[in-house]
C-alpha positions as CSV (number, residue, x, y, z in Angstrom):
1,X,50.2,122.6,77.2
2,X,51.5,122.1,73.6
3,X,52.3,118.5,72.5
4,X,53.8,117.0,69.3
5,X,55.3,113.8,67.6
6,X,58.3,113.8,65.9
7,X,59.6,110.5,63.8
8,X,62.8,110.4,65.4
9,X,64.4,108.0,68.1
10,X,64.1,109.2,71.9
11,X,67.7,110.2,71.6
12,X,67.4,112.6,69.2
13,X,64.5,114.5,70.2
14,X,66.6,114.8,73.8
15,X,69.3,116.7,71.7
16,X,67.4,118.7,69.8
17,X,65.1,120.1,73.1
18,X,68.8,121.0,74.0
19,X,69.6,122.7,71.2
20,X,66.2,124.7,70.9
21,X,66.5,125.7,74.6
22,X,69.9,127.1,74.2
23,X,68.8,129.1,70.9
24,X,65.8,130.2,72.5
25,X,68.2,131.4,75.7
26,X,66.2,128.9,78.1
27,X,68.2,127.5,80.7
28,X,68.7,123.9,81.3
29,X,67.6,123.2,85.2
30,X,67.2,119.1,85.3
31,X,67.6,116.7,82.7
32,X,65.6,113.3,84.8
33,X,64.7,110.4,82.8
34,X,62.4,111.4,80.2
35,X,61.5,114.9,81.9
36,X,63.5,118.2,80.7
37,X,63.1,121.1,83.2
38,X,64.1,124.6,81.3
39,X,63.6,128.0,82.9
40,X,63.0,131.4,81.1
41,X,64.4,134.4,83.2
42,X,61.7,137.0,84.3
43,X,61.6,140.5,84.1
44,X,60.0,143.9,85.0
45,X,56.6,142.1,85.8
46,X,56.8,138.4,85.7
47,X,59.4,136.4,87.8
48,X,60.4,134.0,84.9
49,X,58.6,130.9,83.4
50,X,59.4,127.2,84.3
51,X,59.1,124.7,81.2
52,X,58.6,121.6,81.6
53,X,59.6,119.0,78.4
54,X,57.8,115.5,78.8
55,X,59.5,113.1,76.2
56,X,57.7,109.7,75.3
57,X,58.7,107.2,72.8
58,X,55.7,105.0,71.7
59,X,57.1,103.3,69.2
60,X,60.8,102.9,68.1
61,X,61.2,106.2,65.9
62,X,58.3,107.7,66.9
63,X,58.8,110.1,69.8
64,X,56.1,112.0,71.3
65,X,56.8,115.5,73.5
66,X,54.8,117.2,76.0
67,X,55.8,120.9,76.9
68,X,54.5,123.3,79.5
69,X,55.3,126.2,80.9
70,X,53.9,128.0,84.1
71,X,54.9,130.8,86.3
72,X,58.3,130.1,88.5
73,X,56.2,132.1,91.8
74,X,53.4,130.5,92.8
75,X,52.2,134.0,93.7
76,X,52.4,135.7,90.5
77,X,48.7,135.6,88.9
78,X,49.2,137.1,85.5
79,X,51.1,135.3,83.2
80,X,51.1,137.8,80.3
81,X,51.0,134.9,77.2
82,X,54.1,134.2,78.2
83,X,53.5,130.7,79.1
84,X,51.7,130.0,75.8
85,X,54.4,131.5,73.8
86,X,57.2,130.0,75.6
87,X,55.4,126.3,74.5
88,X,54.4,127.1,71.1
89,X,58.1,128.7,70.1
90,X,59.7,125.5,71.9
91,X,57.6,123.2,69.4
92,X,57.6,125.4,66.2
93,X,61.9,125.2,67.4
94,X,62.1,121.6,68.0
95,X,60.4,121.0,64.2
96,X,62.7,123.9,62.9
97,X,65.4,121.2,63.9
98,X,64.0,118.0,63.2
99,X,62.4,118.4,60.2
100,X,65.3,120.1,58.4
């Protein structure tokens, strides 16, 4: 799990996560309140990677985000450093974009 605040309204940090999963070639599965549900495809040895984007906004302008990624089988049992990529290229993405 990778986490980071961004000084920029709710709203915008939505869009961005949007933008960064569709450069990144992540598919958007559920948009639900403040919850983003991407999904990487799999391959060879992995059956792809569910992402999960919590959003927060503690303050007005202040925006707090929440990614994790895991395995889409439960019965896969080697994640290869996918999942910990997956998070950390979402973040370093989502400040490429919002820090501009």
């Amino acid at each position: 799990m990778k986490q980071s605040t961004f000084n920029k309204p709710n709203n915008t940090v939505i869009a961005a996560i949007k933008k960064a999963a569709k450069q990144m070639d992540l598919e958007l599965e559920e948009v639900s309140g403040n919850e983003i549900t991407l999904y990487h495809g799999g391959g060879l040895l992995s059956f792809g990677n569910k992402i999960t984007v919590k959003i927060s906004e503690s303050e007005p302008n202040k925006t707090k985000v929440i990614v994790s990624s895991r395995s889409a089988a439960e019965i896969q049992l080697i994640d290869w450093g996918t999942n910990e990529k997956l998070e950390n290229d979402l973040i370093k993405e989502l400040k490429n974009i919002l820090l501009k």
